[in-house]
VMD Tcl script that draws the C-alpha trace (Angstrom):
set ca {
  {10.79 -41.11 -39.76}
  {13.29 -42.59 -38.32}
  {15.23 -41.47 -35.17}
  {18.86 -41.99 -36.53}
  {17.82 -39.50 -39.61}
  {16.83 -36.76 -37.13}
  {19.94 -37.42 -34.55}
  {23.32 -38.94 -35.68}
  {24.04 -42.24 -33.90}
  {20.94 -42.90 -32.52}
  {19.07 -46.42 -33.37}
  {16.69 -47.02 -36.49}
  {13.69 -46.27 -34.51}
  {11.07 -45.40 -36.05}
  {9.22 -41.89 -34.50}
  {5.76 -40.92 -35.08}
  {5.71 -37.52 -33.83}
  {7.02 -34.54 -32.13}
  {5.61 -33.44 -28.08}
  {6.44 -30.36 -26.34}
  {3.53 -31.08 -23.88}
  {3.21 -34.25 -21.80}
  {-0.25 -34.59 -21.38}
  {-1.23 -35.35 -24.57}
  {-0.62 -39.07 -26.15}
  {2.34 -39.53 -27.88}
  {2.58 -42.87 -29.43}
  {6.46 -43.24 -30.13}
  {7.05 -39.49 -30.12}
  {10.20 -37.62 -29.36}
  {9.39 -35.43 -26.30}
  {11.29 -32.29 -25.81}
  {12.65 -30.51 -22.62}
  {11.37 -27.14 -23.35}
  {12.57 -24.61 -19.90}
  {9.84 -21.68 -20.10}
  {8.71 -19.24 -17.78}
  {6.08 -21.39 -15.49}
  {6.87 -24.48 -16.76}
  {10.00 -26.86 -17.02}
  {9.13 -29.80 -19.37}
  {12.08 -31.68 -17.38}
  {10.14 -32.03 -14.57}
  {7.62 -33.80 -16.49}
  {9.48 -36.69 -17.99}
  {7.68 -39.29 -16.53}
  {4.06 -38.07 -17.50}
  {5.42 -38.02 -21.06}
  {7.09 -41.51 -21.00}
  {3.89 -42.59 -19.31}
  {1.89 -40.99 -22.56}
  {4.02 -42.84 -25.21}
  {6.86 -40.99 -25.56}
  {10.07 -43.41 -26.57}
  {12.81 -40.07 -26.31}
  {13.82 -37.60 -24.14}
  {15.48 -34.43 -25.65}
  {17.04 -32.75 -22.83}
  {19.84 -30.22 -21.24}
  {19.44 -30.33 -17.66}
  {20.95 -33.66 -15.82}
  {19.12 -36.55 -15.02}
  {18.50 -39.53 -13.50}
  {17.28 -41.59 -16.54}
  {15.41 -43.62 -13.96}
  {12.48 -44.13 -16.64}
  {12.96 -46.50 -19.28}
  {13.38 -44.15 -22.64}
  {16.34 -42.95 -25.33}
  {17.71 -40.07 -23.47}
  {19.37 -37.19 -25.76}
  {21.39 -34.25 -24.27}
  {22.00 -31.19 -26.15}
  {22.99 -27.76 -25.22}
  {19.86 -25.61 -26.08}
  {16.41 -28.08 -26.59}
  {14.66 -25.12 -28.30}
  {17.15 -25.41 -30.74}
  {17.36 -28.56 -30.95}
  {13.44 -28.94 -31.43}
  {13.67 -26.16 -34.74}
  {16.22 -28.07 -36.50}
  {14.62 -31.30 -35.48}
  {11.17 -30.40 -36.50}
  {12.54 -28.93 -39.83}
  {13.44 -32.19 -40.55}
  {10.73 -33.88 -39.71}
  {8.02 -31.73 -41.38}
  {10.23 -31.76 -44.62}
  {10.99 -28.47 -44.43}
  {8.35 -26.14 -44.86}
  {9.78 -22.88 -44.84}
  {10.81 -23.95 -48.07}
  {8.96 -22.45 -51.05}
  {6.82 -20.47 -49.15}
  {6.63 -16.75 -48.49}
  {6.50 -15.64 -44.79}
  {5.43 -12.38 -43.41}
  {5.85 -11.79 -39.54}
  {3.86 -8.11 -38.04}
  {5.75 -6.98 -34.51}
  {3.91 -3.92 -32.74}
  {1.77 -3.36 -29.83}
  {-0.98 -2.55 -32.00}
  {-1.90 -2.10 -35.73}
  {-0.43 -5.87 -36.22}
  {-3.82 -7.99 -37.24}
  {-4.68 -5.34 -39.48}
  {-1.59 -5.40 -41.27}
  {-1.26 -9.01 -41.48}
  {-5.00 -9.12 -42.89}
  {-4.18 -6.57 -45.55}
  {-1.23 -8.33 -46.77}
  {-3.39 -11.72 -46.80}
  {-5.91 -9.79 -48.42}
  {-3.57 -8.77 -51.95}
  {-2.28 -11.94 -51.59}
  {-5.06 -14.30 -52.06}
  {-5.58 -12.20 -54.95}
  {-2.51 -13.48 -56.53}
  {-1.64 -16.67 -54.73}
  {-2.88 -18.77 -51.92}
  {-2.07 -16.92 -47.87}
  {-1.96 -18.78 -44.65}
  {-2.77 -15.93 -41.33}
  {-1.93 -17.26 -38.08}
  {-2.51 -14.42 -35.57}
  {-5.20 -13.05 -33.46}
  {-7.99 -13.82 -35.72}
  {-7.52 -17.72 -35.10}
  {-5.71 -19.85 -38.18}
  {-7.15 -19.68 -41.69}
  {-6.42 -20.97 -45.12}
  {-7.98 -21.82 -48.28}
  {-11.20 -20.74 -46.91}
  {-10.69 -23.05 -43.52}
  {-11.29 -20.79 -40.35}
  {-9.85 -22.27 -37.26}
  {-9.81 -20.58 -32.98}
  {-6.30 -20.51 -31.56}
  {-5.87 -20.05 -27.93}
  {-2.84 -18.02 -28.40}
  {-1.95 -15.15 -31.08}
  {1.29 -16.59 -32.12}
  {1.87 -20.57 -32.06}
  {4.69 -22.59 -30.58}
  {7.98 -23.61 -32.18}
  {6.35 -27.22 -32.89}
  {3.02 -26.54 -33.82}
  {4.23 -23.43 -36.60}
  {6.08 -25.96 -38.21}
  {3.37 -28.76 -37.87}
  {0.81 -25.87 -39.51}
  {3.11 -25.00 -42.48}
  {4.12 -28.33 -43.13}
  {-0.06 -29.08 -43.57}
  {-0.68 -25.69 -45.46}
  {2.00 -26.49 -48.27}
  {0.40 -29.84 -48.78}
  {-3.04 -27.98 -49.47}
  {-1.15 -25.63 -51.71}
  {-0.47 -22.44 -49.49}
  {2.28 -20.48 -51.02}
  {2.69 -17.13 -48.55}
  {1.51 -17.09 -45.00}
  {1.32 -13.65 -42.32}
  {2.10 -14.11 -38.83}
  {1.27 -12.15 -35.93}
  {3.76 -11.73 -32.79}
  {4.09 -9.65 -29.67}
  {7.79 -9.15 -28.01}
  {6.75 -11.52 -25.11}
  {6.10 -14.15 -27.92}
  {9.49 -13.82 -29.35}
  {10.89 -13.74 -26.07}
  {9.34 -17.03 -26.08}
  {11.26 -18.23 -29.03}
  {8.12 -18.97 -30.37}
  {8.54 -17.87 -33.93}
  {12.78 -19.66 -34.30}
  {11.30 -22.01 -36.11}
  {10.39 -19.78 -39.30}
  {12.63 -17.66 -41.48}
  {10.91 -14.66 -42.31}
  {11.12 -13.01 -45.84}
  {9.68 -9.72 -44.55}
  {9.39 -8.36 -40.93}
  {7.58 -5.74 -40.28}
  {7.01 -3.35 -37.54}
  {3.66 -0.92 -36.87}
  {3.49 1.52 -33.59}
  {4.85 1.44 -30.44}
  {2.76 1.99 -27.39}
  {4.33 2.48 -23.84}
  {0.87 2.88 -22.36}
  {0.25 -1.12 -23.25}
  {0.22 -3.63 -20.50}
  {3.02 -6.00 -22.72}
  {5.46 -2.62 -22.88}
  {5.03 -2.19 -19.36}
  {5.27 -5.77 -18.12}
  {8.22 -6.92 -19.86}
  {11.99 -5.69 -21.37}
  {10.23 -4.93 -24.65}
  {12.49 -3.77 -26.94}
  {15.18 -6.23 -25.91}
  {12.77 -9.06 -27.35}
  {12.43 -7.15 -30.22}
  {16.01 -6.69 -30.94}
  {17.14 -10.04 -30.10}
  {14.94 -11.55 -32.83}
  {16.12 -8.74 -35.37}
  {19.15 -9.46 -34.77}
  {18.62 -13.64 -35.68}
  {17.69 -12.90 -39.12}
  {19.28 -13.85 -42.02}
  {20.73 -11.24 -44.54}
  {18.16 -11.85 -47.45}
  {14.70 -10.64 -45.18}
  {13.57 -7.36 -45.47}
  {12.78 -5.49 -41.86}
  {10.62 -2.87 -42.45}
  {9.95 0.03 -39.75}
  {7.97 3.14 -39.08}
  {9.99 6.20 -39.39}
  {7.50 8.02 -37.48}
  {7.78 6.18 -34.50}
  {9.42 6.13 -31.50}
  {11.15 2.13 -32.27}
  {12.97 3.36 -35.07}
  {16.07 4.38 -33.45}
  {15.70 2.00 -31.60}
  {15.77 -1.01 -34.05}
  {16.88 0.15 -37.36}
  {20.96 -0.35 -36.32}
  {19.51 -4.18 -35.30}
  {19.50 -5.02 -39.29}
  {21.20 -3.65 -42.51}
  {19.15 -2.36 -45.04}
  {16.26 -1.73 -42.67}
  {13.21 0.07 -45.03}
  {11.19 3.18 -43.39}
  {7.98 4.19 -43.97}
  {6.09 7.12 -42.86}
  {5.77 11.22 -43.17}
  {9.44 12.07 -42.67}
  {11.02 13.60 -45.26}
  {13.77 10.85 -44.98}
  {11.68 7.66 -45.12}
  {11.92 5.27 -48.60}
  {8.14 5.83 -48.67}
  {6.85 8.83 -47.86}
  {3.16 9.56 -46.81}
  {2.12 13.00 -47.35}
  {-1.16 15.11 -47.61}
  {-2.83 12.94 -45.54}
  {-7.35 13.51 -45.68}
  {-9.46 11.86 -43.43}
  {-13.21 11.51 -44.19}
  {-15.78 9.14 -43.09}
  {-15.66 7.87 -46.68}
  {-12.51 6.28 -46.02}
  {-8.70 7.42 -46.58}
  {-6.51 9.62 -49.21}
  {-2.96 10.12 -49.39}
  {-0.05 10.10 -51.44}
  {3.05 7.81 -51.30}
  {6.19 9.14 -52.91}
  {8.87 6.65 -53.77}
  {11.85 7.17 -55.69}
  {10.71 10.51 -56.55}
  {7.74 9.24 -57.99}
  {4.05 10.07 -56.35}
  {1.31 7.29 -55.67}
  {-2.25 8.62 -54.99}
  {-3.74 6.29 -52.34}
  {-7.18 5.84 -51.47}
  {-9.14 3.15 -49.52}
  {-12.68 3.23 -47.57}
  {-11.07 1.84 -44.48}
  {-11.21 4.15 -41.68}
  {-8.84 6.73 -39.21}
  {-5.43 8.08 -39.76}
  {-3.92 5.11 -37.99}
  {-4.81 2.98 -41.26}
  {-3.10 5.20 -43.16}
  {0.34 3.58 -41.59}
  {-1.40 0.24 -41.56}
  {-2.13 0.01 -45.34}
  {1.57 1.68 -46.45}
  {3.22 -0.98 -44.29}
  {1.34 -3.52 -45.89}
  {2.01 -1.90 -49.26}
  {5.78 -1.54 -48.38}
  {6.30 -5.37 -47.33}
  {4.33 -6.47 -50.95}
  {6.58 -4.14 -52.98}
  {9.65 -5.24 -51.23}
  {8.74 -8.99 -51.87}
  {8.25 -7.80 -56.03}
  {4.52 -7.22 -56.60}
  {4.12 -4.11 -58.87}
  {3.58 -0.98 -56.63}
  {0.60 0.26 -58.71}
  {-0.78 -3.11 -58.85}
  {-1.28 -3.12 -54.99}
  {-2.13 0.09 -54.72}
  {-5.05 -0.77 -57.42}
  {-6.29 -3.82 -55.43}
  {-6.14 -2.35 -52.12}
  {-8.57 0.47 -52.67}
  {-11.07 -2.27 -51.68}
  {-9.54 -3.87 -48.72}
  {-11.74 -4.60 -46.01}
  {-11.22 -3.47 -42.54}
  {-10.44 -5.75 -39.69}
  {-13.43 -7.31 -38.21}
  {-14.60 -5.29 -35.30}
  {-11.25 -3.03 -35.92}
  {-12.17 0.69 -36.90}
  {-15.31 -0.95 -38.22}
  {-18.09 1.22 -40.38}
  {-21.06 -1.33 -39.55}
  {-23.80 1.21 -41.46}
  {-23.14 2.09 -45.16}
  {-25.61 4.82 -45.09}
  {-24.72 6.45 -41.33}
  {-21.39 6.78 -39.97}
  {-21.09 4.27 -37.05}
  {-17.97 2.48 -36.16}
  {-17.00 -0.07 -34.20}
  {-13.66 -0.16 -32.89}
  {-12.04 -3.10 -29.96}
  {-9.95 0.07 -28.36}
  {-9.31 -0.21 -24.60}
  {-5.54 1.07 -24.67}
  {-5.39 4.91 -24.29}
  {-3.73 5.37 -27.38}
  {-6.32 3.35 -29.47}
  {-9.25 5.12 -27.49}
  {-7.60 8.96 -28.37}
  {-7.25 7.53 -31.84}
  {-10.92 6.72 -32.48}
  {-11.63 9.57 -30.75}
  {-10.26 11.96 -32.66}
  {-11.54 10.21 -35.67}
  {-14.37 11.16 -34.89}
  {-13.76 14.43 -34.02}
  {-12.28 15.30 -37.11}
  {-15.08 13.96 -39.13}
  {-18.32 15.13 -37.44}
  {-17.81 18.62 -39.21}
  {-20.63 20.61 -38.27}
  {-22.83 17.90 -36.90}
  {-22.13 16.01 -33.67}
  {-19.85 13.09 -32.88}
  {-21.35 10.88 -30.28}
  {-19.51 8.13 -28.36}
  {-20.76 4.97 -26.41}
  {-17.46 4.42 -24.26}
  {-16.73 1.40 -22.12}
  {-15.50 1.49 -18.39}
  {-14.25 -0.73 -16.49}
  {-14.55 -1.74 -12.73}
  {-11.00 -1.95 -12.72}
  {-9.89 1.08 -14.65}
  {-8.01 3.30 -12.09}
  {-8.78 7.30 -11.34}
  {-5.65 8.08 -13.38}
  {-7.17 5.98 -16.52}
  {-11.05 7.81 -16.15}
  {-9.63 10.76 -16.14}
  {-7.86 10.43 -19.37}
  {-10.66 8.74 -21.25}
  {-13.41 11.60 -19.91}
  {-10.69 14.17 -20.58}
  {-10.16 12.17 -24.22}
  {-14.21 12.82 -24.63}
  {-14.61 16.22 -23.71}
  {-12.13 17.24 -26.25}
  {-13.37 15.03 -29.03}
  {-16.99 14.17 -28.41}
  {-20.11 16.20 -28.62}
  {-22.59 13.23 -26.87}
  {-21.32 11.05 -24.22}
  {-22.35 7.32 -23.37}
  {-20.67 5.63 -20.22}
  {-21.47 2.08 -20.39}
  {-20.35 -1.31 -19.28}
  {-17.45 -3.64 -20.69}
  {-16.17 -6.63 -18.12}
  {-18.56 -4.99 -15.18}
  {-21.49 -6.13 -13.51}
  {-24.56 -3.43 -13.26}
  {-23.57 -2.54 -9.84}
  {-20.06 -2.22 -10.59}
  {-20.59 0.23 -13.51}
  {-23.20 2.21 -11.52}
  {-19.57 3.08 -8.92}
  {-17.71 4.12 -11.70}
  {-20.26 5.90 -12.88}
  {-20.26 8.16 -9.62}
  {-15.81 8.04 -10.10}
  {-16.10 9.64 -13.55}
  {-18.71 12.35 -12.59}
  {-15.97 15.09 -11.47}
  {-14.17 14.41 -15.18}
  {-17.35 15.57 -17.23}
  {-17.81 19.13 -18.35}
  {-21.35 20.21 -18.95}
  {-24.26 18.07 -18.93}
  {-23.92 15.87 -22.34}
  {-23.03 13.26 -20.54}
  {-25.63 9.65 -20.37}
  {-24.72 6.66 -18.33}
  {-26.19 3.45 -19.74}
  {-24.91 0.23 -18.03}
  {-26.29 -2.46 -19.86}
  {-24.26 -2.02 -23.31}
  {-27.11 -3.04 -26.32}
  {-29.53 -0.46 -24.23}
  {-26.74 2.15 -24.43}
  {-26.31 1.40 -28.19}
  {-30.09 1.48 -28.82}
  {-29.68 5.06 -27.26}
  {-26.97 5.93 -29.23}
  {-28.71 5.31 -33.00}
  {-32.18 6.72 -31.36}
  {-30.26 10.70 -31.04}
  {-27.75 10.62 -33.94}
  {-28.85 12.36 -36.78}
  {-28.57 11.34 -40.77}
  {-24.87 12.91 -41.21}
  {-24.03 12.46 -37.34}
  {-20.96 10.15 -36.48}
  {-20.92 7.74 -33.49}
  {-18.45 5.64 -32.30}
  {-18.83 2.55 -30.00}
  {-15.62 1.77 -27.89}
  {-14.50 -1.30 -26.29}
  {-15.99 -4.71 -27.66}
  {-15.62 -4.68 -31.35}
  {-16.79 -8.06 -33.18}
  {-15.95 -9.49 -29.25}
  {-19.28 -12.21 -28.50}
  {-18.99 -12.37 -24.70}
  {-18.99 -10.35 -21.64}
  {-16.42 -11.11 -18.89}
  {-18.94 -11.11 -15.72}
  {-18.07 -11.70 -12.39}
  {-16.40 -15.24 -12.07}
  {-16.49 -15.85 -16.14}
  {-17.80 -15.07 -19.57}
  {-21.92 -14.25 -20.73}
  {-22.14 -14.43 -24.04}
  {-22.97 -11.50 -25.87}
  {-24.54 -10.89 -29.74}
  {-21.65 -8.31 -30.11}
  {-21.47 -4.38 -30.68}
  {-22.30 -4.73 -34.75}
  {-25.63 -6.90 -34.39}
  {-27.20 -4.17 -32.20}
  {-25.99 -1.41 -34.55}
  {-27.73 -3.41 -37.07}
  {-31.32 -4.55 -34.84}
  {-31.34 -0.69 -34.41}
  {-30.68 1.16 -37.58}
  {-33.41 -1.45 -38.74}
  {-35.63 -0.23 -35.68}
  {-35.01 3.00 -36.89}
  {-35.45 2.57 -40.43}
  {-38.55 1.01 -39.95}
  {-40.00 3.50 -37.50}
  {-38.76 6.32 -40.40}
  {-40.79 4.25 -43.11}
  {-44.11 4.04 -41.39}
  {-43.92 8.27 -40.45}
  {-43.51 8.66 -43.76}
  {-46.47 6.97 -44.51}
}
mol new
graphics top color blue
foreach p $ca { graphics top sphere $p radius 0.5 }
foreach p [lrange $ca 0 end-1] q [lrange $ca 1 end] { graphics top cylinder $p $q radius 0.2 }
display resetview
């Protein structure tokens, strides 16, 4: 394309490509002057002119002492969305987008709205789970993509026929200005957890706000009633849609039953009742699958339709996982208090007269304050205890071992260190309609040990090597 098409003024030269990073080649590329929080791409002007690049896109003075087109503008990262636009022929045109903000609950809701809508159309997911489409799987260093490389992606999904696409994004990613380049049809927002390191670390709900506040008239911003966010964002956008068990919210969850079979609910709208039920697992689903539910109906899919399909929506991998169909073991990624309480009380609720038994991860790191909430967590909730490792070396988890010994109550308590052994443990004592719950890796294939990663088979191929121990070992008393 040709530079005086993308900037008015400028010479017919003809670019190749777009650079926000100036270490990569960039054979008569534009490169832009992004400012971010380590890095200031004007101080690398001459590595990118160096690599190929013909223009400099800029807003801080310079020198111009390297021979290049240099462009000033007021704001580059503006600059670089309408730029790009351009450039990748506009590809938020004709497609559907659906951007999930929370601390948690995001990549499940994102996945369930891909889910229904591969059903009907062909869904893009760029999030935590890596980039996929039209049955292509790809890694992604980072949940939520830059500015450039969005646009890059949706530009190469419409060409392969993608018509909707879900995106995953964290307040320190919008604060980022990663997502400016797309215009959302639906935002949606889960849970809220203070506890999280990003809450903590950052001015969280200003982020949040900020990009609520960017978006055009016709997207529908879609919140949680019952959480603590709500006041807090619904005066950022007109028209804002609630969901959740307050009497007041445009879909209302009621009679809520939790079973390790899976989920049942209703969902009133308009005065009219929706029975809901799914075989994913734990009460937090429940506010997962309605949100997902309440961005679909919002966008004009038949409410009854999606309720229909998403009776057999699969969970997230590794995300309030049931690995065994025939005893109740799930697999969960929880290291956040609130996710940890969550599971636990799962499966506390569902253990009924037989025992819940947990394998829980601890960490080297984890302070007093944190043990004592996640023993306190299992005392309440669990019947069997299982301390094992996460991101600790043997010796390490052997100390904290000793740390957490004045939270236990009673004697129930086993310390493992080595993870599969504890697991092995775990499906050796649980009986047939027992329910145990293994904390802390999920589908995760590595162990962070000492100065880097081990790689690890993951928590749901032991539960599987052992229930088929066990199976086997059942088959031949029998005999």
């Amino acid at each position: 394309m040709l530079l005086s098409k993308l900037f008015k003024g400028a010479p017919d030269l003809e670019i190749e490509q777009l650079s926000i990073d100036s270490r990569l080649s960039m054979k008569n590329a534009i490169f832009f002057c992004l400012d971010g929080i380590k890095y200031d791409g004007h101080d690398y002007i001459e590595e990118a002119i160096k690599n190929g690049a013909k223009v400099i896109v800029y807003s801080k003075e310079q020198e111009q002492k390297f021979k290049a087109i240099y462009i000033k503008v007021a704001n580059v990262n503006n600059t670089l969305t309408k730029v790009a636009n351009k450039f990748y022929n506009n590809p938020n045109e004709g497609m559907d987008k659906y951007v999930v903000l929370g601390n948690y609950g995001r990549c499940s809701v994102a996945s369930f709205i891909n889910y229904y809508l591969n059903s009907k159309t062909s869904c893009g997911y760029i999030g935590i789970l890596g980039i996929r489409y039209n049955g292509l799987e790809l890694n992604s260093s980072f949940a939520t993509l830059n500015i450039l490389d969005n646009l890059k992606l949706l530009d190469t999904m419409k060409k392969n026929g993608v018509k909707a696409c879900t995106f995953e994004a964290s307040a320190s990613a919008l604060n980022l200005q990663k997502l400016d380049s797309i215009t959302p049809d639906c935002v949606i927002y889960t849970c809220t957890n203070r506890n999280s390191s990003e809450f903590q670390s950052s001015d969280y709900y200003a982020y949040i706000r900020r990009y609520l506040y960017t978006l055009e008239n016709d997207s529908k911003v879609i919140l949680n009633i019952d959480d603590e966010s709500y006041d807090e964002l619904e005066e950022c956008f007109e028209g804002c849609v609630s969901y959740g068990t307050s009497t007041i919210a445009d879909y209302q969850i009621r009679d809520i039953m939790i079973s390790k079979d899976g989920i049942n609910y209703k969902l009133v709208h308009e005065e009219k009742t929706y029975p809901i039920r799914s075989s994913i697992q734990g009460r937090c689903n429940v506010y997962n699958l309605t949100a997902a539910i309440v961005a679909l109906h919002q966008k004009g899919y038949e409410l009854e339709d999606i309720i229909s399909y998403m009776e057999n929506v699969p969970c997230v991998d590794g995300v309030m996982e049931r690995v065994d169909k025939e005893y109740n073991v799930i697999i969960d990624c929880a290291y956040d208090i609130n996710s940890i309480e969550e599971v636990c009380k799962y499966a506390g609720f569902v253990r009924q007269k037989n025992k819940a038994i947990g394998v829980i991860s601890i960490n080297y790191s984890d302070g007093d304050k944190r043990l004592e909430r996640i023993m306190n967590l299992c005392n309440e909730y669990l019947d069997v205890i299982i301390l094992t490792e996460n991101e600790s070396l043997e010796s390490e988890v052997m100390e904290i071992l000793e740390r957490c010994d004045k939270y236990i109550n009673g004697s129930r308590v086993i310390c493992i260190p080595i993870r599969s052994q504890a697991i092995e443990n775990a499906i050796e004592i649980m009986n047939e309609n027992d329910t145990l719950i293994i904390i802390g890796k999920g589908n995760e294939r590595f162990m962070s040990m000492g100065l880097g990663r081990e790689f690890y088979y993951g928590d749901k191929h032991y539960v599987n090597k052992f229930m088929e121990k066990r199976r086997n070992e059942e088959k031949e008393v029998v005999q």
